[in-house]
N, C-alpha and C positions, 0 to 999 in steps of 0.2 A: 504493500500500500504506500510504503514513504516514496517509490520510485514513482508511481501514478502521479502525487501530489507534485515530485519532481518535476515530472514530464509536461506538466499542465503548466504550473508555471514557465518553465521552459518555452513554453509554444506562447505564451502569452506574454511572453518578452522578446522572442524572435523578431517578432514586425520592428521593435524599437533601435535595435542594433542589432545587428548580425552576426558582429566579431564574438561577442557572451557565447561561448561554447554550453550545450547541455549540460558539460559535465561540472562545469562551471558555476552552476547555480545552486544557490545555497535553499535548505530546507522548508526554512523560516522566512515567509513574505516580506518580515519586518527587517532582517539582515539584510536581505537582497536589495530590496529597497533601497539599503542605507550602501551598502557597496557600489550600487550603479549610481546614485548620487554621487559617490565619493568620484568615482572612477571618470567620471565626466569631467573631471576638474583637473585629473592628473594628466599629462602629457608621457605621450609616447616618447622612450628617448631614441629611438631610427626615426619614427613618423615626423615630416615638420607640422605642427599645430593641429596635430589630431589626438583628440582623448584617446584613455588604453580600452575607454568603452566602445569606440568606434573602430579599434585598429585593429588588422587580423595578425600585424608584428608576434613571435614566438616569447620577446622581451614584454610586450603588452601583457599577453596572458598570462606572461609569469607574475607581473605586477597585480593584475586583477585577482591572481591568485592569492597572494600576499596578501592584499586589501580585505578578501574573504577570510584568510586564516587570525589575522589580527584581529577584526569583527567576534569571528564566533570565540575568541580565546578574551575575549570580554573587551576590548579597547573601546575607548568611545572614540567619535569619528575625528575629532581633534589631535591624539593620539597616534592615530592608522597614518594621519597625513604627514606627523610631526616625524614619526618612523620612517615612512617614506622620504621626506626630505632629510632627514639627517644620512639617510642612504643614499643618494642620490644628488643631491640639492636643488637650488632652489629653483633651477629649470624644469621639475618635474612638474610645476605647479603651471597650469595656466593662464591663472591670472596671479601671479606674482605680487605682493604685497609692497608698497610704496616705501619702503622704510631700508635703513643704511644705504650699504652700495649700489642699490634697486634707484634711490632718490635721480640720483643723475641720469640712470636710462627712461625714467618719467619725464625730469625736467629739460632732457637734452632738446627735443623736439619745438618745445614752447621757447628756450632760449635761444635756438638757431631760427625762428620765424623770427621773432624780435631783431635779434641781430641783421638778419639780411632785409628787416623793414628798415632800420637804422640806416643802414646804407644806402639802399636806395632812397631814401627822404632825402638823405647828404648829397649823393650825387643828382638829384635834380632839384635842390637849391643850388647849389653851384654852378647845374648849367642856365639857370632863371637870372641867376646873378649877372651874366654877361660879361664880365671883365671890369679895369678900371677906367676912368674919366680921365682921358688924356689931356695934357697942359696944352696952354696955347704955343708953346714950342714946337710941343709934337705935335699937332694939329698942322702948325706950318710945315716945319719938316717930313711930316706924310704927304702935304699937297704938292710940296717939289719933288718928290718922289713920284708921286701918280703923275703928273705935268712932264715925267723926264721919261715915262714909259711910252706916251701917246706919238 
């Protein structure tokens, strides 16, 4: 009977991701649950920017694996991820938490717009500005000049 209850949910998670092998699926609706939440969040480390829940990767399903063993061996979901990233680090994570070394790969993006608006503003003041006010020297001295070309 526990492999029926298996197999049903099984089929009734199939449609959602593909990669969750049968064998993969945990007893308990409640674990399961909480492992394919988890596993959506984690990042494959071959796949670029694909959860270990969508990845059919050999390294995904070992991870999805892990995620299920940690669960049923009592972790709460804080835990499983903290495990995971201390294994791993903090590229397993897909959305990456804004905080120490992380700060700069957030604010790089907003401080190079900035910066190349700055620039740009500078360079078309500069060309608005037109140059200086010539003396009446050079005023003269340019007209004998144009007068000596004609």
């Amino acid at each position: 009977m526990p492999y029926l209850r298996g197999f049903v949910i099984a089929c009734a998670l199939a449609g959602a991701a593909a990669a969750v092998q049968p064998d993969e699926v945990l007893d308990d609706p409640a674990l399961e649950e909480r492992a394919r939440d988890l596993s959506q969040g984690l990042r494959c480390l071959v796949c670029r920017n694909e959860s270990i829940d969508e990845s059919n990767a050999t390294i995904a399903r070992d991870l999805r694996l892990l995620v299920r063993e940690r669960l049923v061996a009592g972790d709460t979901d804080a835990e499983v991820v903290e495990f995971v990233v201390d294994r791993y680090g903090e590229y397993v994570l897909l959305n990456p938490p804004a905080t120490g070394g992380n700060i700069i790969l957030w604010a790089a993006p907003l401080a190079l717009l900035l910066l190349g608006a700055g620039v740009a503003v500078a360079h078309v003041t500069r060309q608005k500005g037109g140059g200086e006010v010539l003396s009446a020297e050079e005023e003269a001295r340019l007209a004998e000049l144009l007068e000596e070309r004609r």
